[in-house]
Backbone of each chain as ProteinMPNN parsed JSONL, in Angstrom:
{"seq_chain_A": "XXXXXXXXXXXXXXXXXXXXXXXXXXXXXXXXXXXXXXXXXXXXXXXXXXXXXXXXXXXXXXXXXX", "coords_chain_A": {"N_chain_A": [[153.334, -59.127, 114.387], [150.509, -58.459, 114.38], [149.615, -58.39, 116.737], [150.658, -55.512, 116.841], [149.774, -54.443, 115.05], [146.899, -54.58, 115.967], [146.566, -53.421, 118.418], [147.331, -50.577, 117.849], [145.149, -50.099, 115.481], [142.95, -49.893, 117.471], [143.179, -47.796, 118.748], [142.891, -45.701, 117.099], [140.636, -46.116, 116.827], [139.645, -44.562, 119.286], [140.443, -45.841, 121.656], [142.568, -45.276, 124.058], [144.444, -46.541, 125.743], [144.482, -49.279, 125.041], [143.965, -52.669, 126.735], [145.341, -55.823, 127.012], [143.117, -57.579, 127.025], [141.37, -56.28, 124.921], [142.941, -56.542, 122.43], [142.905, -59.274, 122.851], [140.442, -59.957, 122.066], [139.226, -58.53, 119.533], [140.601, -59.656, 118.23], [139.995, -62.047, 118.242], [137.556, -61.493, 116.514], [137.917, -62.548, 114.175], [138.623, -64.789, 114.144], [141.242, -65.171, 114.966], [143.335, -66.968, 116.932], [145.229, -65.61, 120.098], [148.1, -65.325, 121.865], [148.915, -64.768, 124.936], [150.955, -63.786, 126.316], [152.521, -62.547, 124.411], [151.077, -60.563, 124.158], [151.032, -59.24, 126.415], [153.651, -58.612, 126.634], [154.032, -56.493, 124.531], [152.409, -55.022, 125.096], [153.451, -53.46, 127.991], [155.944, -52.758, 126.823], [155.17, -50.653, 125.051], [153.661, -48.782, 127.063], [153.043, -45.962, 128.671], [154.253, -44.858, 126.309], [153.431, -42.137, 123.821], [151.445, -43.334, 121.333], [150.745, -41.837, 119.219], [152.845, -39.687, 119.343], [155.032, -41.213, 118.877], [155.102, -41.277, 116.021], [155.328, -38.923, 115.31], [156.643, -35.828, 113.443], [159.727, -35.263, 114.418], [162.22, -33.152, 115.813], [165.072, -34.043, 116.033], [166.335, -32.673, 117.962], [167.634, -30.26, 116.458], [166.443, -27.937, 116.2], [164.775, -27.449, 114.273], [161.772, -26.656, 114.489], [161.642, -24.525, 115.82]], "CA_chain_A": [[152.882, -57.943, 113.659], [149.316, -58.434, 114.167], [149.316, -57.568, 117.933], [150.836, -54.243, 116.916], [148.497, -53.569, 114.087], [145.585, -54.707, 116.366], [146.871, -52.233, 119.548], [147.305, -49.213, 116.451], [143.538, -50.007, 115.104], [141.989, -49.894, 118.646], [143.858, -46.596, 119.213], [142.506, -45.358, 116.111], [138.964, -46.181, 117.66], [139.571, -44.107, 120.656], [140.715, -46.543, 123.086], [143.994, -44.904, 123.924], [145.403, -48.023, 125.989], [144.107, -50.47, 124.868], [144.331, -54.234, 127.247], [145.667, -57.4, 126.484], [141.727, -58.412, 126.463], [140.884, -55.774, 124.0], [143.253, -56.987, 121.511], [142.025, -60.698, 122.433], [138.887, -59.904, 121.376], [139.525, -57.872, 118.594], [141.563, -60.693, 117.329], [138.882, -62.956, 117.938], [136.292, -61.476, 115.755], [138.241, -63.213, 112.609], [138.82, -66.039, 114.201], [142.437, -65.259, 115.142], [144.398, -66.976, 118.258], [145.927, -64.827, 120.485], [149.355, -65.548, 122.69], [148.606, -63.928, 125.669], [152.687, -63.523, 126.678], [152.863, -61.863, 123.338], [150.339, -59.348, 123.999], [151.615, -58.77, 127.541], [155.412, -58.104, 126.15], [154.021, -55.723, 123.735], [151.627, -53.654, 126.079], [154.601, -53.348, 128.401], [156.813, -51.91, 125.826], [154.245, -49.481, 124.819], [153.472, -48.453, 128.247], [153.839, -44.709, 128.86], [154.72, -44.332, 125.212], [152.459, -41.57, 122.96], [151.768, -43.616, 119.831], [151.048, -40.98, 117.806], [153.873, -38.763, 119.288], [156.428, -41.827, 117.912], [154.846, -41.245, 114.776], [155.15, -37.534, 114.545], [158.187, -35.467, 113.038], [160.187, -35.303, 115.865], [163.702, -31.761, 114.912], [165.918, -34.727, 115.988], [167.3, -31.207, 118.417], [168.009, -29.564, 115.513], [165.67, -26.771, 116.595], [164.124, -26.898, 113.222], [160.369, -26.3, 115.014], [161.211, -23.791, 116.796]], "C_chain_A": [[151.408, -57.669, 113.893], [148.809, -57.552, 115.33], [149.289, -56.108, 118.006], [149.925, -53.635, 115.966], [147.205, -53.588, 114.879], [145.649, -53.72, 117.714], [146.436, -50.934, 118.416], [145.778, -49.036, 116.502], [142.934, -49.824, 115.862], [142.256, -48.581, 119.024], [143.195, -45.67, 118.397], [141.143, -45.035, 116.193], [138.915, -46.006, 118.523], [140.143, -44.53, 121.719], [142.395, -46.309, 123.095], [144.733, -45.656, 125.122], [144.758, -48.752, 125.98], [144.834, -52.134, 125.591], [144.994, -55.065, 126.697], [144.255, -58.029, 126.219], [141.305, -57.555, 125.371], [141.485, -56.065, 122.945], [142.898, -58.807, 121.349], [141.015, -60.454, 121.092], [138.888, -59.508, 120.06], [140.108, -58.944, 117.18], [140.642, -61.712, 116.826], [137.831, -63.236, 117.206], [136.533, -62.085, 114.329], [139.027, -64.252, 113.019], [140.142, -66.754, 114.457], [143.043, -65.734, 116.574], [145.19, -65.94, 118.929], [147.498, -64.977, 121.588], [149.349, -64.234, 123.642], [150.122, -63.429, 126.085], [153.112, -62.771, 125.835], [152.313, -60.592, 123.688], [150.695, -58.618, 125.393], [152.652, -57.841, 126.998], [154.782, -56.533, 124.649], [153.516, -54.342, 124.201], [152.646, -52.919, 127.22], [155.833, -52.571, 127.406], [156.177, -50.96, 125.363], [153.794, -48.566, 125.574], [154.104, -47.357, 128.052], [154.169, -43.988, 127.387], [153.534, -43.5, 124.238], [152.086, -42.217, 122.316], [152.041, -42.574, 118.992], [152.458, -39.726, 118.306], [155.412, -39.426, 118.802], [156.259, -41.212, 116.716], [155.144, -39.882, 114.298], [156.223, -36.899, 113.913], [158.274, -34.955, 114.436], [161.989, -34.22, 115.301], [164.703, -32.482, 115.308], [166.95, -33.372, 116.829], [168.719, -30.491, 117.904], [167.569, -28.172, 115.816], [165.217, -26.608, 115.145], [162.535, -26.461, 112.82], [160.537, -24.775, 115.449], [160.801, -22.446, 115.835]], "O_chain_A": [[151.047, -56.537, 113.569], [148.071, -56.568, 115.295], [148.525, -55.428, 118.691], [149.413, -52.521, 116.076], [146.371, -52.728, 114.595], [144.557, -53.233, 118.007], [145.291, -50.501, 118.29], [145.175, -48.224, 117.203], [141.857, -49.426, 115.418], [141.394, -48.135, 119.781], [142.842, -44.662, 119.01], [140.576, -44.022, 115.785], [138.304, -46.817, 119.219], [140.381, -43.8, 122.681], [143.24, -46.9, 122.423], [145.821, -45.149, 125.393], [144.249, -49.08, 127.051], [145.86, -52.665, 125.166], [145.217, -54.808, 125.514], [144.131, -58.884, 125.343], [140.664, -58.263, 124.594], [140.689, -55.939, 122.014], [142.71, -59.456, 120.321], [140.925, -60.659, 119.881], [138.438, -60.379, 119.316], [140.061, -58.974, 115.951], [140.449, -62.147, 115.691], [137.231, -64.298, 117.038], [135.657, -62.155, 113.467], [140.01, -64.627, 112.38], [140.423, -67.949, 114.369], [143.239, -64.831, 117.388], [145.926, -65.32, 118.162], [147.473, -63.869, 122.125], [149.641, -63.079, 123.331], [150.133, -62.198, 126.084], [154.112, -62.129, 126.157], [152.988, -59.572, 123.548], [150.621, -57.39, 125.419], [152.566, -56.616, 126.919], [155.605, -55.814, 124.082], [153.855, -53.183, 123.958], [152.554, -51.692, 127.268], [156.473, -51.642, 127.899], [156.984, -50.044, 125.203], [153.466, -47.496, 125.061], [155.22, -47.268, 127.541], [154.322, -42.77, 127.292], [152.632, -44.246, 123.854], [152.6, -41.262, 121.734], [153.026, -42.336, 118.292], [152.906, -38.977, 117.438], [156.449, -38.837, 118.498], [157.213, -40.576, 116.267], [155.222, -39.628, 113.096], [157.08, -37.773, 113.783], [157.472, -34.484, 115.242], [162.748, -34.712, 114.467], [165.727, -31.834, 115.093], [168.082, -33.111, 116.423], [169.861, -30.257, 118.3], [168.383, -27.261, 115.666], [165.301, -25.442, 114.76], [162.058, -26.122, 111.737], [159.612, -23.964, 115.398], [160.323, -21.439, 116.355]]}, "seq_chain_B": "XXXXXXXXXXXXXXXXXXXXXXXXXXXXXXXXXXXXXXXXXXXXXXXXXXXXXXXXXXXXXXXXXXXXXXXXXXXXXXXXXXXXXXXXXXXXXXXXXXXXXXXXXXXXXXXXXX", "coords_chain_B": {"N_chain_B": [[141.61, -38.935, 111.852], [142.518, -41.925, 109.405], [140.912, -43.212, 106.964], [142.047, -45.123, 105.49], [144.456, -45.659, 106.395], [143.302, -47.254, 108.587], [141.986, -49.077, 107.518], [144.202, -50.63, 106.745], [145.717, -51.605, 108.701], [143.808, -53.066, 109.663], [144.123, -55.372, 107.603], [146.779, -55.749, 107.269], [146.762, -57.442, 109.925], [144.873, -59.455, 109.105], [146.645, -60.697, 107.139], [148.758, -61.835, 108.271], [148.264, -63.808, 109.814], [147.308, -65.099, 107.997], [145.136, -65.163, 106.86], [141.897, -64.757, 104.999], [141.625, -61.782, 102.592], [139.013, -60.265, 103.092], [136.481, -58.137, 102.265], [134.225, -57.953, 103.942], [135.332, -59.086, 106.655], [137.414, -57.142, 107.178], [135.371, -55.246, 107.892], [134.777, -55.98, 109.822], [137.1, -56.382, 111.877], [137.707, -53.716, 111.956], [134.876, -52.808, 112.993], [134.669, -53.929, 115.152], [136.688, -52.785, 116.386], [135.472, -50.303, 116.93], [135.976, -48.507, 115.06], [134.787, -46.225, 112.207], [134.279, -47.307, 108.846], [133.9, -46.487, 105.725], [132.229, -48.85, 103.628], [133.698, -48.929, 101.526], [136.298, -48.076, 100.969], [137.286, -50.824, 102.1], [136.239, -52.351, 100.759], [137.627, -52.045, 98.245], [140.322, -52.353, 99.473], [140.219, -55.139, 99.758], [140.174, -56.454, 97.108], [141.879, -55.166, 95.827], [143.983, -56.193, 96.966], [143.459, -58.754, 96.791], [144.588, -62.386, 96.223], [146.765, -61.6, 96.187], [150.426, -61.888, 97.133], [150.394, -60.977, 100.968], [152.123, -60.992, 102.808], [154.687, -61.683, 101.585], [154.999, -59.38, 99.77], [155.559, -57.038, 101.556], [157.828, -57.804, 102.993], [159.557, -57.548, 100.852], [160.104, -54.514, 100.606], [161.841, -53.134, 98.936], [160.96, -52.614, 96.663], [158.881, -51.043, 96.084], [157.13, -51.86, 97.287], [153.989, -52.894, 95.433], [152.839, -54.931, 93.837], [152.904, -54.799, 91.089], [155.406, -53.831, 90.744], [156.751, -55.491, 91.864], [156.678, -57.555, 90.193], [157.727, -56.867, 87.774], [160.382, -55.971, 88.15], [161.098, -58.828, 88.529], [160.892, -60.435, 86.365], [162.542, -58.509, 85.141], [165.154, -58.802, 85.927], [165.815, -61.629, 84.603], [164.722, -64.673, 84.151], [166.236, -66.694, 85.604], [168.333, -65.292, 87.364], [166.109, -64.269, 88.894], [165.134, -66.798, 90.534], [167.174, -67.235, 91.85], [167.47, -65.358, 93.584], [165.049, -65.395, 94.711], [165.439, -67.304, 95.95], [167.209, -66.823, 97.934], [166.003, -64.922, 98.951], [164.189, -66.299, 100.141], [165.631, -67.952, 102.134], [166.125, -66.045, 103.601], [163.655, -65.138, 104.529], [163.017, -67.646, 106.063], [164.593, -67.728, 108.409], [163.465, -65.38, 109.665], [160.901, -66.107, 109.95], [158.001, -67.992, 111.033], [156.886, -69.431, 109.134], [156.892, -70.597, 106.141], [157.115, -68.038, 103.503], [156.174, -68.778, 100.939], [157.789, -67.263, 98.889], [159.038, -67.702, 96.809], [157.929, -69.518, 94.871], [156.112, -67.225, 94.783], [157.373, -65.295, 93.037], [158.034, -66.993, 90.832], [155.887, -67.406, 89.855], [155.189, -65.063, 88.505], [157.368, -64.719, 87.003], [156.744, -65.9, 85.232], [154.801, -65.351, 83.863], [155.509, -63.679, 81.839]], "CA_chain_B": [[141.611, -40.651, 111.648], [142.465, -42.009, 108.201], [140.052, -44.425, 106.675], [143.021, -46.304, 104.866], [145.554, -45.973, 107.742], [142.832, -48.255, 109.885], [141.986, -50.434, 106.793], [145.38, -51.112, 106.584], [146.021, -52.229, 110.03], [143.209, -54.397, 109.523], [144.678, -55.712, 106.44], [148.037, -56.451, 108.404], [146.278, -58.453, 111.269], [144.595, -60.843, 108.461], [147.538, -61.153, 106.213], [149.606, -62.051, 109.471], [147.886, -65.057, 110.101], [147.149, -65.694, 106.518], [143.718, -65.468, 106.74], [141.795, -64.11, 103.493], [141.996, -60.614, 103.085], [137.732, -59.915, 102.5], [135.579, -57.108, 102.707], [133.442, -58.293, 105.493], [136.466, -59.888, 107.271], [138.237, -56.176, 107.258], [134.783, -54.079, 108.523], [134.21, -56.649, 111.297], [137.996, -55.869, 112.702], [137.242, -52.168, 112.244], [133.579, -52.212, 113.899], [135.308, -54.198, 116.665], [138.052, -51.932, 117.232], [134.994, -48.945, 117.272], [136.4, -47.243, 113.89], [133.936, -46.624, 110.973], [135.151, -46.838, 107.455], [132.938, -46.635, 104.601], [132.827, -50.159, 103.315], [134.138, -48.625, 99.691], [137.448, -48.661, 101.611], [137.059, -52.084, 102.515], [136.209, -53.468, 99.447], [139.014, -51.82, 97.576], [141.928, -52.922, 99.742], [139.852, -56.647, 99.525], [140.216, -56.248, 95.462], [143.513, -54.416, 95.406], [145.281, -57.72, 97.818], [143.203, -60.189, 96.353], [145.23, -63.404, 95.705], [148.581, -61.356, 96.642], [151.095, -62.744, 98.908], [150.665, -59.638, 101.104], [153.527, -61.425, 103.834], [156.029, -61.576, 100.78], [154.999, -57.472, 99.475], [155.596, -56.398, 102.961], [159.374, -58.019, 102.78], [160.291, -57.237, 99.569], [159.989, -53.224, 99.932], [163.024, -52.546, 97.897], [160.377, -52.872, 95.086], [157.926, -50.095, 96.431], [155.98, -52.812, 98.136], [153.442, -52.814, 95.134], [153.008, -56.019, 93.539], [153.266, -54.768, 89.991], [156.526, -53.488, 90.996], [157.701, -56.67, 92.39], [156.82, -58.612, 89.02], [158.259, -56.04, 86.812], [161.7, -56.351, 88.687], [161.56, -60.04, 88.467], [161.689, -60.392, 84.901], [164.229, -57.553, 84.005], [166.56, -59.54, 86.06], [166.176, -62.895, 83.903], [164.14, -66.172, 85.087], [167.456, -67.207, 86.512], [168.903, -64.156, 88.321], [164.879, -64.2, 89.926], [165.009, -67.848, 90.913], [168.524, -67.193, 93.047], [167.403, -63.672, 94.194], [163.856, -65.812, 95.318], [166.073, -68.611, 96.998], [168.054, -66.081, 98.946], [164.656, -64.035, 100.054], [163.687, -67.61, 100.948], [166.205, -68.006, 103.349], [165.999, -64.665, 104.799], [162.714, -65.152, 105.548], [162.544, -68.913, 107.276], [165.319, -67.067, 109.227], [162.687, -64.265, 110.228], [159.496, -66.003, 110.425], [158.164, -69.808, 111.265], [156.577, -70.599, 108.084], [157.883, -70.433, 104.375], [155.71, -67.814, 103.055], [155.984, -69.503, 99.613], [157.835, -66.504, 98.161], [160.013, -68.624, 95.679], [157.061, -69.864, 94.311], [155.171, -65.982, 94.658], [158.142, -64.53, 92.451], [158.188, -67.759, 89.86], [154.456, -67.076, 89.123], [155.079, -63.444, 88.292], [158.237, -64.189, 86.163], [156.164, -67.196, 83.787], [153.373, -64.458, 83.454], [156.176, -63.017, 80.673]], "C_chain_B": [[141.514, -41.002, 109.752], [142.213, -43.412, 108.177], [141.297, -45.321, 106.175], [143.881, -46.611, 105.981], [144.68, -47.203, 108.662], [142.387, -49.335, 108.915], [143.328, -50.951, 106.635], [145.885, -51.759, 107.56], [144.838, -53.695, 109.717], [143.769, -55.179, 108.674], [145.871, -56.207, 106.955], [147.532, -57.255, 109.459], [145.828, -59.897, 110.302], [145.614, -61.366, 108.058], [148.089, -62.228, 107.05], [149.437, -63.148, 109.535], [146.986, -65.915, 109.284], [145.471, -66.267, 106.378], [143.416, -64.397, 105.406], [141.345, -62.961, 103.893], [140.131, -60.419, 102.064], [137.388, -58.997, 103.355], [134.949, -56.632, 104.386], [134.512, -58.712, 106.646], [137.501, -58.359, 108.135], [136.98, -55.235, 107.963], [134.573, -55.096, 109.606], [135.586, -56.939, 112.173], [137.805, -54.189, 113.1], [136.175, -51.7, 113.184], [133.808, -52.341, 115.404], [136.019, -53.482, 117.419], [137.187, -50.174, 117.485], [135.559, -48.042, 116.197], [134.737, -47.703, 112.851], [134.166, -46.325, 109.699], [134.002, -47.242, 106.716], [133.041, -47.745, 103.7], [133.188, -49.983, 101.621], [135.621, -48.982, 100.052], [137.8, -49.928, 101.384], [137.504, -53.122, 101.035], [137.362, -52.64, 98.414], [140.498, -52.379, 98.0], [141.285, -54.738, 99.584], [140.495, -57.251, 98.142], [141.52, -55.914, 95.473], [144.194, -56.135, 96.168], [144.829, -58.779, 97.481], [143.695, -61.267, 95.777], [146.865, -62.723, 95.86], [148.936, -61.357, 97.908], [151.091, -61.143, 99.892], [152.221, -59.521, 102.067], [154.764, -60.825, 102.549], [156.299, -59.961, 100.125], [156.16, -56.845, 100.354], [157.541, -56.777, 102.858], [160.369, -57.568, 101.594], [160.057, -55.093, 99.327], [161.219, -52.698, 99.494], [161.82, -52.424, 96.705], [159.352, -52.089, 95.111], [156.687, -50.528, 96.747], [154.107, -53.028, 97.255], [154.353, -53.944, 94.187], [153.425, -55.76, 91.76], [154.552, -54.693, 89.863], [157.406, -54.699, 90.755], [157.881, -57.82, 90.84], [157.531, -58.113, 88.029], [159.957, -56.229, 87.041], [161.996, -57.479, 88.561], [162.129, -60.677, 86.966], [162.396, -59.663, 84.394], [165.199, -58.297, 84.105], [166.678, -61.047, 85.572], [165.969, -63.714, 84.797], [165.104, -66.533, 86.166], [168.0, -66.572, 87.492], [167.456, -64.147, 89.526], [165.087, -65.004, 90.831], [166.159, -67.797, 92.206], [168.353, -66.588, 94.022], [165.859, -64.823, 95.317], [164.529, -66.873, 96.195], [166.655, -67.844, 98.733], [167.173, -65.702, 100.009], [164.343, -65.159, 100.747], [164.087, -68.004, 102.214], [166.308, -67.016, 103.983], [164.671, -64.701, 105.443], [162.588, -66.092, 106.084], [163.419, -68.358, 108.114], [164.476, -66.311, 110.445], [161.387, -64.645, 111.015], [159.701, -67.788, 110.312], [157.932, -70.495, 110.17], [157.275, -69.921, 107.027], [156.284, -69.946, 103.589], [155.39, -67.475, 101.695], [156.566, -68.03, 98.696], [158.557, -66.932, 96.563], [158.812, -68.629, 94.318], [155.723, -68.339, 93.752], [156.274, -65.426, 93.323], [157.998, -65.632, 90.597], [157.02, -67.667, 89.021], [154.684, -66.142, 88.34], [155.607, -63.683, 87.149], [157.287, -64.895, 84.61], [155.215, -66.357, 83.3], [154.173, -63.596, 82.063], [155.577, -63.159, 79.358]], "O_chain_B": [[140.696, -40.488, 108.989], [142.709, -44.371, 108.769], [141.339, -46.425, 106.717], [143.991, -47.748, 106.438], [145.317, -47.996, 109.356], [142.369, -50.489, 109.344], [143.281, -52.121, 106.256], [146.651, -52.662, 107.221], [145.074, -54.898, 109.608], [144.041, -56.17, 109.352], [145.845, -57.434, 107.058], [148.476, -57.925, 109.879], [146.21, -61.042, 110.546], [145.812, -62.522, 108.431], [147.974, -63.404, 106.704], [150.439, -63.832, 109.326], [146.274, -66.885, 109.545], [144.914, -67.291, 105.982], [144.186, -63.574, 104.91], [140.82, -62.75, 104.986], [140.004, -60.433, 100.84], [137.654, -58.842, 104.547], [135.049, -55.794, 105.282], [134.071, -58.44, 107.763], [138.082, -58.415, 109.219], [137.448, -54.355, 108.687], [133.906, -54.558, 110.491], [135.426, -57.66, 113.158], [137.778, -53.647, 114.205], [136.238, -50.722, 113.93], [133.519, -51.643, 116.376], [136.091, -53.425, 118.647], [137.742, -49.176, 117.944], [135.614, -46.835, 116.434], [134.01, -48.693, 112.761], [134.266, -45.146, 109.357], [133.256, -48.174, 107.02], [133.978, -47.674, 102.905], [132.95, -50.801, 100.732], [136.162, -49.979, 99.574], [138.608, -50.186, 100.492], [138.321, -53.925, 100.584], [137.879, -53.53, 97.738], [141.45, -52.711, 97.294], [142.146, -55.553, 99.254], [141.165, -58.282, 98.085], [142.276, -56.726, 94.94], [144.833, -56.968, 95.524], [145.452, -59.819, 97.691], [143.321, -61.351, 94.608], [147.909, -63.343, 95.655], [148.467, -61.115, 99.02], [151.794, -60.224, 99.471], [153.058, -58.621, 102.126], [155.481, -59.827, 102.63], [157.402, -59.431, 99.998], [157.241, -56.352, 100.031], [158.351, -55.873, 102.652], [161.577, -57.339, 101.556], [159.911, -54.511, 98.251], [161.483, -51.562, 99.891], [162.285, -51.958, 95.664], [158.629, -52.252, 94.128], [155.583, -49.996, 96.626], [153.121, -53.239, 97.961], [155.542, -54.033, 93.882], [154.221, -56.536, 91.232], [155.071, -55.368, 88.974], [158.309, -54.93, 89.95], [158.81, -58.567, 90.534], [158.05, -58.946, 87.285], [160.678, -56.607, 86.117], [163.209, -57.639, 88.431], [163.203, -61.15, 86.594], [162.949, -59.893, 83.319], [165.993, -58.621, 83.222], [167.573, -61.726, 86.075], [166.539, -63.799, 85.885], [164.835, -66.647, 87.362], [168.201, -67.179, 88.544], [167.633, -64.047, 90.74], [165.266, -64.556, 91.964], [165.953, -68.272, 93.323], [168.779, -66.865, 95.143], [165.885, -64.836, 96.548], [163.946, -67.21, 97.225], [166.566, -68.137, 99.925], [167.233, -65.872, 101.226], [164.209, -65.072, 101.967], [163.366, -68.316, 103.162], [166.652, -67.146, 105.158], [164.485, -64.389, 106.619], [161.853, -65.854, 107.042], [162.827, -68.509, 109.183], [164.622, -66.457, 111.659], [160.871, -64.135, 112.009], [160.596, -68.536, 109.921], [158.348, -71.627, 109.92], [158.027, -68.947, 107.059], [155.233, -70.503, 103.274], [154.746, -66.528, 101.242], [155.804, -67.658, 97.804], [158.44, -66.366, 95.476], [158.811, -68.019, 93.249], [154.876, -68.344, 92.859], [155.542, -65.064, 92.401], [157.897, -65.097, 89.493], [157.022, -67.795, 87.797], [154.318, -66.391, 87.191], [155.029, -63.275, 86.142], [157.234, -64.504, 83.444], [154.749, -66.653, 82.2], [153.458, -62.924, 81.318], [156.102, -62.627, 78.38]]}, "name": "protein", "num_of_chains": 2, "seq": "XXXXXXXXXXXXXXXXXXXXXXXXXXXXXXXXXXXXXXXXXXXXXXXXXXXXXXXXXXXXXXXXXXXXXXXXXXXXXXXXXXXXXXXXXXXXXXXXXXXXXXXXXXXXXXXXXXXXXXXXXXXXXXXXXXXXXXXXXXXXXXXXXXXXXXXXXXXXXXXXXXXXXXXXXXXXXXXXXXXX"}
């Protein structure tokens, strides 16, 4: 959970892909370990993906935008 | 950009790895990550999660993931009905996650507070 809250928060602060070293680090400033295989598998699954366009209402092609 | 939406992420990264959920602890993920939240923020979600399990909240949102909630529900349903209901969550979460994140014991507090 942390990786994905710590990708989110960096996104939040501009950096719209954020590394596997930028969530190191990030992690690091409170003293948190990071599992680099973790943060791989997560950036990889995120890859290509908007964040904020998961997040948005999405008319499920209903056409209820249009 | 919403100041709570990025204290809150911070706030999920400590909980996570059960580190304490402080002020300073929450603007020095934020400064890192290049956001700037007004440390009133900060120190409110510090105060608001202070001493609550935030792991066991976060699982239990049948209860509107607010801790008053969660204690209020525990005692309607009778010390006993809690204690079963807290055994069960127990095993759903060593299921989920590696450690035992003492909810048995988070729910038993709540109910003795009667």
């Amino acid at each position: 959970m942390k990786y994905l809250a710590a990708y989110l928060l960096l996104t939040i602060g501009g950096n719209a892909a954020p590394a596997a070293s930028d969530i190191t680090s990030l992690l690091a400033t409170v003293g948190i370990d990071a599992e680099a295989e973790r943060i791989e598998t997560l950036i990889a699954q995120l890859a290509g993906k908007d964040i904020n366009e998961e997040e948005s209402d999405d008319d499920m092609g209903f056409g209820l935008f249009d | 950009m919403s100041a709570e939406l990025a204290t809150s992420y911070a706030a999920l990264i400590l909980t996570d790895d059960h580190v304490e959920i402080t002020s300073d602890k929450l603007q020095t993920l934020l400064k890192a990550a290049n956001v700037e939240v007004e440390s009133i923020w900060t120190s409110l979600f510090a105060k608001a999660l202070e001493g609550k399990d935030v792991a066991a909240m976060l699982s239990n949102v049948g209860a509107a993931g607010s801790a008053p909630a969660a204690g209020a529900a525990a005692p309607a349903g009778g010390a006993a009905a809690a204690e079963e209901k807290a055994e069960e969550k127990k095993e759903e979460a060593k299921e989920e996650s590696d450690d035992d994140m003492g909810f048995g014991t988070f729910l038993v507090a709540f109910s003795s507070q009667e």
